[in-house]
PyMOL CGO cylinders between C-alpha atoms (Angstrom):
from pymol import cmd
from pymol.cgo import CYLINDER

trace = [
    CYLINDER, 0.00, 0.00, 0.00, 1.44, 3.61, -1.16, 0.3, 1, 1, 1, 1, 1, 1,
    CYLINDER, 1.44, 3.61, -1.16, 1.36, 6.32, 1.88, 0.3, 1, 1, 1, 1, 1, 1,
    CYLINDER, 1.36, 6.32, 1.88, -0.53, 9.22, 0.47, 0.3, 1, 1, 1, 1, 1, 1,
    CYLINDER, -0.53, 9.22, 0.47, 1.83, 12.21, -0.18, 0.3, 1, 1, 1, 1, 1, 1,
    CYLINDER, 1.83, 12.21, -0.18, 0.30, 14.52, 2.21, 0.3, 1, 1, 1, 1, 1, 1,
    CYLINDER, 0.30, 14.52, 2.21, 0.94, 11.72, 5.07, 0.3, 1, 1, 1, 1, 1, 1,
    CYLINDER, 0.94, 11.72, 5.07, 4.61, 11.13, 4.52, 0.3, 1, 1, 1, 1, 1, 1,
    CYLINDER, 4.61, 11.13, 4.52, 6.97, 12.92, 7.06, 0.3, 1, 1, 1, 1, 1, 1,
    CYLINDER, 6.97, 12.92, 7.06, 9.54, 15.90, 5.94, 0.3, 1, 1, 1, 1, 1, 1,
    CYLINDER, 9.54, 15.90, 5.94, 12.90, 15.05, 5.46, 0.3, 1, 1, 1, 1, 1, 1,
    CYLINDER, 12.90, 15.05, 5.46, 15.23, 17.32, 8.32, 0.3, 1, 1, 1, 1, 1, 1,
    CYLINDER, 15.23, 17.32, 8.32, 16.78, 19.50, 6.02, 0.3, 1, 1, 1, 1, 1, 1,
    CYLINDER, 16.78, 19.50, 6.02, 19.26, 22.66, 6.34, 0.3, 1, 1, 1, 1, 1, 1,
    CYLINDER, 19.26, 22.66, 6.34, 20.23, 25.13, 4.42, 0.3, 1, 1, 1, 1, 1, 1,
    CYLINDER, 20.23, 25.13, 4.42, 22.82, 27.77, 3.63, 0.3, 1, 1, 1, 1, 1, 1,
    CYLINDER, 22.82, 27.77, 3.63, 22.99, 31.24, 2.84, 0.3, 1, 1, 1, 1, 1, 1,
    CYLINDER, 22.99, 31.24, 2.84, 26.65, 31.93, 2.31, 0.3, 1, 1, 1, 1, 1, 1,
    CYLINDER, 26.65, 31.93, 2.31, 27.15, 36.36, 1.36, 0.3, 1, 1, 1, 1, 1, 1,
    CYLINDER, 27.15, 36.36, 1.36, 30.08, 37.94, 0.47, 0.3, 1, 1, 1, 1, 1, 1,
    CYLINDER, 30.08, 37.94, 0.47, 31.44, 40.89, 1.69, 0.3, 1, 1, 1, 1, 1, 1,
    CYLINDER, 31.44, 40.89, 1.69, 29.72, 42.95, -1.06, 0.3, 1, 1, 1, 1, 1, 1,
    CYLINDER, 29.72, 42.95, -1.06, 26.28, 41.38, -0.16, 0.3, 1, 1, 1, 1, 1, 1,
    CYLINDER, 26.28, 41.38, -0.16, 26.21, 38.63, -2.44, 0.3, 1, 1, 1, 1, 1, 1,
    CYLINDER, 26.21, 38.63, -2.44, 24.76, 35.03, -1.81, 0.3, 1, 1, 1, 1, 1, 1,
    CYLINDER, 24.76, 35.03, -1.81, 26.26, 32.14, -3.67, 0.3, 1, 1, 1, 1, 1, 1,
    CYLINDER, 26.26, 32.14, -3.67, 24.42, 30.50, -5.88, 0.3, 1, 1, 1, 1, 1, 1,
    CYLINDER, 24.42, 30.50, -5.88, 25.25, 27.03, -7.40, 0.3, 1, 1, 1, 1, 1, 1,
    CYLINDER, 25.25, 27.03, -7.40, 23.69, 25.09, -10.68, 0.3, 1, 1, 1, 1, 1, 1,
    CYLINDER, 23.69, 25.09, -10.68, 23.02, 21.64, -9.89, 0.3, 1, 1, 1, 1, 1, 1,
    CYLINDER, 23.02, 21.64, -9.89, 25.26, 19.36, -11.48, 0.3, 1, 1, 1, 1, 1, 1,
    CYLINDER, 25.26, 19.36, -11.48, 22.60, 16.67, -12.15, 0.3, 1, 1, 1, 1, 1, 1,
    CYLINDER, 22.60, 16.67, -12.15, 20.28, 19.12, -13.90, 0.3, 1, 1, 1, 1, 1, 1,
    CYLINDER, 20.28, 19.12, -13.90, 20.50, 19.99, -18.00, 0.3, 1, 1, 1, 1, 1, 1,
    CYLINDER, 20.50, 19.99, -18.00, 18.52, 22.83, -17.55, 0.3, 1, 1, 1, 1, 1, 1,
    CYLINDER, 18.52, 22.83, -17.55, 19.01, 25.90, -15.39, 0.3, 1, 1, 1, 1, 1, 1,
    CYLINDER, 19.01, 25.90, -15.39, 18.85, 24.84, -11.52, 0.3, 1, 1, 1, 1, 1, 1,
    CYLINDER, 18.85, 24.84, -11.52, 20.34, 27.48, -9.82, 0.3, 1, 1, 1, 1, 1, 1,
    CYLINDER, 20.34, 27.48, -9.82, 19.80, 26.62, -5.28, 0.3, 1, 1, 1, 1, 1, 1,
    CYLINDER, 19.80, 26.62, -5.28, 21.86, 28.07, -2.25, 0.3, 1, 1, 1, 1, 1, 1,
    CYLINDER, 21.86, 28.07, -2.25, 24.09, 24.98, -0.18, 0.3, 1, 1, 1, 1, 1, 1,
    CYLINDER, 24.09, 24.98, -0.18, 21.54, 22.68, 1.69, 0.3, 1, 1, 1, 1, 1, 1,
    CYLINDER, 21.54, 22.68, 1.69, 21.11, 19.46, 2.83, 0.3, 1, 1, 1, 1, 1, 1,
    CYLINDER, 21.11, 19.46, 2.83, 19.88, 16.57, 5.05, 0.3, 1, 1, 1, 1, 1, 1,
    CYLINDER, 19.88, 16.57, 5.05, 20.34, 16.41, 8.50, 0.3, 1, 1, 1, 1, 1, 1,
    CYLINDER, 20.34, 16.41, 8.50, 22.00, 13.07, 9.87, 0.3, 1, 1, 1, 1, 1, 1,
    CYLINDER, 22.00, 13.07, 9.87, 21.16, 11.05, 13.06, 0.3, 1, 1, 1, 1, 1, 1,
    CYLINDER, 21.16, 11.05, 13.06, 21.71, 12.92, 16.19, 0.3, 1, 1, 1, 1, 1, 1,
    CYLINDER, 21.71, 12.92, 16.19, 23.46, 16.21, 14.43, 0.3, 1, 1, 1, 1, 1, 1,
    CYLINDER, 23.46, 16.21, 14.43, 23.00, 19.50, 15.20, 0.3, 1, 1, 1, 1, 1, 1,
    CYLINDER, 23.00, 19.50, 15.20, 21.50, 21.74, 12.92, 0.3, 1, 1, 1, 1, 1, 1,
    CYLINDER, 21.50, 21.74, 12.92, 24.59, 24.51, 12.81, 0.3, 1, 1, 1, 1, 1, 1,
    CYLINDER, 24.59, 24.51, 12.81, 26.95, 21.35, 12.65, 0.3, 1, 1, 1, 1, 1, 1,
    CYLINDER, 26.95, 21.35, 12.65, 25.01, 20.31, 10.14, 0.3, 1, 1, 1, 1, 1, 1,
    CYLINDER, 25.01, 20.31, 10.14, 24.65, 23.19, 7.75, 0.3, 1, 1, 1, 1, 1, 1,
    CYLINDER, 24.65, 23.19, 7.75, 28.98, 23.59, 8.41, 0.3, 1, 1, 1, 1, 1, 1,
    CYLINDER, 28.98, 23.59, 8.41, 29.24, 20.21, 7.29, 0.3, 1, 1, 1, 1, 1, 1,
    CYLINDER, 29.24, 20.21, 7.29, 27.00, 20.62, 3.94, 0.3, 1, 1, 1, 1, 1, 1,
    CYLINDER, 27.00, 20.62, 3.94, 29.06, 23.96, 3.63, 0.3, 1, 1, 1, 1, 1, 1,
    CYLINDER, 29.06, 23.96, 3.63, 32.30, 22.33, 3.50, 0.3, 1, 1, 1, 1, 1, 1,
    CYLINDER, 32.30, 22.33, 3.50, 31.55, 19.33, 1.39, 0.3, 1, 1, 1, 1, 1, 1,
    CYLINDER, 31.55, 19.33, 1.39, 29.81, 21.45, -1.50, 0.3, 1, 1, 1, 1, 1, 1,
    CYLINDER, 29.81, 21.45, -1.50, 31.73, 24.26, -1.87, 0.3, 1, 1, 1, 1, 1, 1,
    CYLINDER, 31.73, 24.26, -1.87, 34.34, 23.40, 0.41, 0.3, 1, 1, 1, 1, 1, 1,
    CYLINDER, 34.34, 23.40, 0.41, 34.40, 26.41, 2.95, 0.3, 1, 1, 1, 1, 1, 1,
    CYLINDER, 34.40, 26.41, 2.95, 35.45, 25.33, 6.04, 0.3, 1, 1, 1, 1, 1, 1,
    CYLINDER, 35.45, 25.33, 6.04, 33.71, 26.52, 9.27, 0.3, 1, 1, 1, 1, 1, 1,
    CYLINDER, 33.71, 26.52, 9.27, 36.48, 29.00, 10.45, 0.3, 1, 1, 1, 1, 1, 1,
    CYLINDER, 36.48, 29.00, 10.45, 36.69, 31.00, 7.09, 0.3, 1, 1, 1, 1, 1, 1,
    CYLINDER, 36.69, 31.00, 7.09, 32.32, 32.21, 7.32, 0.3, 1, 1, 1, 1, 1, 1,
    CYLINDER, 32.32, 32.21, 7.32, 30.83, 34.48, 10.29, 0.3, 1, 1, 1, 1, 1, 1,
    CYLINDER, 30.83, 34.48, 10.29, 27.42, 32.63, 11.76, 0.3, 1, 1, 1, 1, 1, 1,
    CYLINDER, 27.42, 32.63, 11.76, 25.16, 35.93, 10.91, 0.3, 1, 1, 1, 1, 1, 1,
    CYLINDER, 25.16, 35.93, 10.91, 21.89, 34.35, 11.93, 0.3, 1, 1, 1, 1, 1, 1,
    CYLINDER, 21.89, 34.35, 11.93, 19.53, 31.25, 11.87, 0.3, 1, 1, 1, 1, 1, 1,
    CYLINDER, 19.53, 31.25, 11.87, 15.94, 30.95, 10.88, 0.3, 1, 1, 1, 1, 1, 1,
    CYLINDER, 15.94, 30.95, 10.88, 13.52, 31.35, 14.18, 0.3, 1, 1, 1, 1, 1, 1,
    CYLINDER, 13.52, 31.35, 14.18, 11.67, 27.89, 12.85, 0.3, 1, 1, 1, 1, 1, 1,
    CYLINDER, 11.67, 27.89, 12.85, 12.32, 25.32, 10.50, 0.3, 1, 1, 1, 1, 1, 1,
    CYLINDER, 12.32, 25.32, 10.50, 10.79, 25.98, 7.54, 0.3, 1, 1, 1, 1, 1, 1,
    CYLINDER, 10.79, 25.98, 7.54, 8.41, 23.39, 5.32, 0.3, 1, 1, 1, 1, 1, 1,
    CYLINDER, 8.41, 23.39, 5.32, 8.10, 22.85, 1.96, 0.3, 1, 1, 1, 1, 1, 1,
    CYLINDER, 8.10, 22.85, 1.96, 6.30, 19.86, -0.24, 0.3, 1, 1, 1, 1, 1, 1,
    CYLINDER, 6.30, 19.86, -0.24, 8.08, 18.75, -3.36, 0.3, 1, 1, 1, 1, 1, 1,
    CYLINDER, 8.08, 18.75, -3.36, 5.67, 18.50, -6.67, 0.3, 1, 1, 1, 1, 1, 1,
    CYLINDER, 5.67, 18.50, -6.67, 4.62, 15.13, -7.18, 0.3, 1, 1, 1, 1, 1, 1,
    CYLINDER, 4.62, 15.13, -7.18, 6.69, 14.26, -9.97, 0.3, 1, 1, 1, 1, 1, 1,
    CYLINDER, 6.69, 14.26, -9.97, 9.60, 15.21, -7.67, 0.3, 1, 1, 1, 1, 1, 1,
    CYLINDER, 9.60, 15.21, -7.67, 8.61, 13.35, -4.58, 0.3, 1, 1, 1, 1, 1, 1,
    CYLINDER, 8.61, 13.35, -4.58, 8.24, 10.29, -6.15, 0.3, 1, 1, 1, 1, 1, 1,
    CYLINDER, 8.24, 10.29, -6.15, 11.38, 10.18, -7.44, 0.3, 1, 1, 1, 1, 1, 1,
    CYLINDER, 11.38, 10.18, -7.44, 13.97, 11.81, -4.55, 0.3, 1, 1, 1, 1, 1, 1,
    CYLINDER, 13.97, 11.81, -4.55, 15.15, 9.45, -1.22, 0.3, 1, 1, 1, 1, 1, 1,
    CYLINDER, 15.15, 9.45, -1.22, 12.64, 6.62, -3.04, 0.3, 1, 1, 1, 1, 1, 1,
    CYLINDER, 12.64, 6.62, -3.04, 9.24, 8.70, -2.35, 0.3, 1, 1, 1, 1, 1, 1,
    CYLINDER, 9.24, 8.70, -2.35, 9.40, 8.75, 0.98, 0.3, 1, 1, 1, 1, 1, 1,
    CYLINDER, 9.40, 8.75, 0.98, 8.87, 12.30, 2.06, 0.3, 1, 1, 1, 1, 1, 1,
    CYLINDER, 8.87, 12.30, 2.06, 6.60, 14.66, 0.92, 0.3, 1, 1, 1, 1, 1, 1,
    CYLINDER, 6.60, 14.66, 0.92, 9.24, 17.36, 1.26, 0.3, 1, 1, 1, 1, 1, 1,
    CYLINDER, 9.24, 17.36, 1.26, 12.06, 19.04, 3.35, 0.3, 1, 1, 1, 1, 1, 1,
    CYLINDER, 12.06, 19.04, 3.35, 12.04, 20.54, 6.69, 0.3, 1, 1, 1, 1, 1, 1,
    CYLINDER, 12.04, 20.54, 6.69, 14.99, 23.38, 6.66, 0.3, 1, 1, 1, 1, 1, 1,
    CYLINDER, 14.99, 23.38, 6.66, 16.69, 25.27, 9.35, 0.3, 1, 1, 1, 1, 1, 1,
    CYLINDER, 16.69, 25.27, 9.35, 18.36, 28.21, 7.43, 0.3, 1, 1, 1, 1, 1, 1,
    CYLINDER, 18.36, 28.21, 7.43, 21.99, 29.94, 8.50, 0.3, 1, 1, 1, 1, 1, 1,
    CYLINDER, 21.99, 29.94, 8.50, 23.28, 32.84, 7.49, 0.3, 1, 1, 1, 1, 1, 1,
    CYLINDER, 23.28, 32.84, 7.49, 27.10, 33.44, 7.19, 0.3, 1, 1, 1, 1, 1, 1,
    CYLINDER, 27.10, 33.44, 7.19, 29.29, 35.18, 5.50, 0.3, 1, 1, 1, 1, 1, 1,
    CYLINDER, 29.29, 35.18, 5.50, 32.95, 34.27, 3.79, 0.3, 1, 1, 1, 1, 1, 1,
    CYLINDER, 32.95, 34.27, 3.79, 35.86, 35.78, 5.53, 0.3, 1, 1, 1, 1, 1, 1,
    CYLINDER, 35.86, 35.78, 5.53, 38.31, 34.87, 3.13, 0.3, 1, 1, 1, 1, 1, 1,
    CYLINDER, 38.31, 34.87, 3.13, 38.16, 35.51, -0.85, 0.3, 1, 1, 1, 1, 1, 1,
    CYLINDER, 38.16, 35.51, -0.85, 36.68, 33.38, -2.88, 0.3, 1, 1, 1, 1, 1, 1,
    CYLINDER, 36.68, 33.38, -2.88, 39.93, 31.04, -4.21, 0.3, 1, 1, 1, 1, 1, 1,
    CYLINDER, 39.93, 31.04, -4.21, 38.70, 28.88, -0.82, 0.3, 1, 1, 1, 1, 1, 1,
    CYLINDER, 38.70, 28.88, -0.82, 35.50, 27.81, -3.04, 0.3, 1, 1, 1, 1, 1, 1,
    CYLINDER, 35.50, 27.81, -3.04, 36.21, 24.26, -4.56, 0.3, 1, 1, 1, 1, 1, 1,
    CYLINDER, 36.21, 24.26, -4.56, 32.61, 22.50, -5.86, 0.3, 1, 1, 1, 1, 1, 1,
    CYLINDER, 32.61, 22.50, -5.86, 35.21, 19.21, -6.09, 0.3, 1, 1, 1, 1, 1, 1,
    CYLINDER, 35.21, 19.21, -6.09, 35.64, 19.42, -2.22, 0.3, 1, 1, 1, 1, 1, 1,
    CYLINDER, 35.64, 19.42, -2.22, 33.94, 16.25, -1.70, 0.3, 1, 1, 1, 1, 1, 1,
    CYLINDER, 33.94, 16.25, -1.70, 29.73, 15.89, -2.75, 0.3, 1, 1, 1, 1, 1, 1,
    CYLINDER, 29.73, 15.89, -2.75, 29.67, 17.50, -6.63, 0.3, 1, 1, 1, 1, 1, 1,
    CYLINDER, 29.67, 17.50, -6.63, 26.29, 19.33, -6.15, 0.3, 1, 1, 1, 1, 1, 1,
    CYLINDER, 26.29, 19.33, -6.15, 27.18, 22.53, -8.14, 0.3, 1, 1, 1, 1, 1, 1,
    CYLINDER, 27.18, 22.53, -8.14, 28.96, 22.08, -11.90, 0.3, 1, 1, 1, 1, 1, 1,
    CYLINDER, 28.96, 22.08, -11.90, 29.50, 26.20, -11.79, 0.3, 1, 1, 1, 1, 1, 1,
    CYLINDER, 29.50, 26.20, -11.79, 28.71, 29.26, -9.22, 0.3, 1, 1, 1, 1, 1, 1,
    CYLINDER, 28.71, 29.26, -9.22, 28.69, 32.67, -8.75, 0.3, 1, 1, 1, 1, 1, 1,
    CYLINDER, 28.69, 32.67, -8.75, 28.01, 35.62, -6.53, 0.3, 1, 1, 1, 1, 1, 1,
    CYLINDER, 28.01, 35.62, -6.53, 23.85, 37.20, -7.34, 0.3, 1, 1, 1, 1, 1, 1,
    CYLINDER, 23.85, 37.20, -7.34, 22.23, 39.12, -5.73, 0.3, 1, 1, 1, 1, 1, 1,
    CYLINDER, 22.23, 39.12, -5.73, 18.53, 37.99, -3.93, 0.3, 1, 1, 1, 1, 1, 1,
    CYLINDER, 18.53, 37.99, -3.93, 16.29, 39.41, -6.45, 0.3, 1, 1, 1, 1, 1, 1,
    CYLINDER, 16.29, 39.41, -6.45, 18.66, 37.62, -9.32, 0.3, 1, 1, 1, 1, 1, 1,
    CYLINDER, 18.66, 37.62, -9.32, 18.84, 34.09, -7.18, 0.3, 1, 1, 1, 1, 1, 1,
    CYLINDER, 18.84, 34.09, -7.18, 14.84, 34.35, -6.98, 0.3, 1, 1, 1, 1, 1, 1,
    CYLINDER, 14.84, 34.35, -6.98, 14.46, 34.80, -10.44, 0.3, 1, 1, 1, 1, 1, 1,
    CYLINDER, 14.46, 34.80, -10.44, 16.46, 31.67, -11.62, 0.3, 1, 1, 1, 1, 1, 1,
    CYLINDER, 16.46, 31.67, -11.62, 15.53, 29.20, -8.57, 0.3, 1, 1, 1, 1, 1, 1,
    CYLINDER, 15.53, 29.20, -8.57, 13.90, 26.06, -9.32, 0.3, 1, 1, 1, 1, 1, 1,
    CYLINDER, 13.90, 26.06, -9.32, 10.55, 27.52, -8.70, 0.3, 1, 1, 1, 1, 1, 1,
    CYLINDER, 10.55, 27.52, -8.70, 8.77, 25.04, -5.99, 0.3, 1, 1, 1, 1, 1, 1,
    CYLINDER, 8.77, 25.04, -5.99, 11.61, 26.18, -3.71, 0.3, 1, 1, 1, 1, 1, 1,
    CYLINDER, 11.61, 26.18, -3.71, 10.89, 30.06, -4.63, 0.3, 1, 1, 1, 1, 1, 1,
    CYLINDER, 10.89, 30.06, -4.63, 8.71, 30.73, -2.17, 0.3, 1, 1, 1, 1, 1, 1,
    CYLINDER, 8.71, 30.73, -2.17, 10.97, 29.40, 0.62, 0.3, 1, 1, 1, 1, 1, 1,
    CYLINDER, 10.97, 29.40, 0.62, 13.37, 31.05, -0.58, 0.3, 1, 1, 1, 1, 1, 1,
    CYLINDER, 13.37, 31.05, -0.58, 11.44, 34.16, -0.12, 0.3, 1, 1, 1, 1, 1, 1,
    CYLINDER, 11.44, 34.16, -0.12, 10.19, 33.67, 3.41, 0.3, 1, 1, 1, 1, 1, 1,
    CYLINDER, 10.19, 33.67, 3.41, 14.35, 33.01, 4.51, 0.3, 1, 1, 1, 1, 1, 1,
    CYLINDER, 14.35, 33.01, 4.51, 15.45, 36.32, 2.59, 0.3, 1, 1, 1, 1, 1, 1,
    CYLINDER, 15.45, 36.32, 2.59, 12.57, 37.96, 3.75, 0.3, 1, 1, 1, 1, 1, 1,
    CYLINDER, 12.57, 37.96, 3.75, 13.69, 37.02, 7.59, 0.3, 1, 1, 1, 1, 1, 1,
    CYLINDER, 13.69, 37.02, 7.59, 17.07, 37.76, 6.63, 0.3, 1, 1, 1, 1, 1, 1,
    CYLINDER, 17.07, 37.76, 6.63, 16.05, 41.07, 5.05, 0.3, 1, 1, 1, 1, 1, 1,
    CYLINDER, 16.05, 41.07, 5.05, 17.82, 40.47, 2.15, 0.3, 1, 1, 1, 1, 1, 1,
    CYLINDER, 17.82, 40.47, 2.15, 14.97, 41.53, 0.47, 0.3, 1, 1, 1, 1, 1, 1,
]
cmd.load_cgo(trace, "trace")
């Protein structure tokens, strides 16, 4: 028997909002996406881990950044839901959630930007750059849009 969508949990998710000193966010394209995929650092949380430890460790490991070369700026108040489209759900961690769950932190880099290696470990990103909020909203995948939104938003990025 198939657990209806809206009754599957939310994967524990976190995310990353890494700014440079100008005001910039990074923005990757997904390496397992043809088309245009542009998304900010994020991903799942693992048994027992701390959120912040969490988001360092997806930090490092796709874009290589280590946890002494960003300022901690802020966190989200609450984690933050949002449902994948159908087509999506049943195809990511074999259709068991019905989204992601994220805890959002803010940092920015210390260091220039030479530290940035998308090789580090997990290839998420096949290029980057430096856009600005209003750019990154306009070329996110757009189910994640309006979370991305609500985080700038509480970041007043935007």
């Amino acid at each position: 028997m198939t657990v209806p969508l809206e009754d599957r949990p939310y994967r524990p998710c976190v995310g990353v909002v890494l700014m440079n000193r100008a005001g910039h966010i990074f923005a990757g394209q997904r390496a397992d996406m043809d088309t245009p995929a542009w998304q900010m650092p994020q991903g799942g949380v693992d048994e027992g881990e701390e959120a912040e430890a969490a988001a360092r460790r997806e930090l490092l490991e796709e874009t290589g950044v280590r946890a002494d070369q960003v300022a901690l700026l802020g966190e989200t108040e609450e984690w933050l839901p949002y449902d994948f489209p159908a087509e999506v759900a049943g195809k990511r961690w074999k259709g068991r959630f019905r989204g992601q769950e994220q805890k959002w932190f803010l940092m920015r880099l210390e260091v220039g930007d030479e530290v940035i290696d998308l090789t580090y470990k997990d290839v998420e990103f096949s290029e980057w750059r430096w856009m600005p909020a209003a750019e990154l909203l306009a070329v996110i995948v757009p189910f994640k849009r309006p979370i991305y939104e609500q985080v700038f938003k509480e970041f007043e990025l935007i």
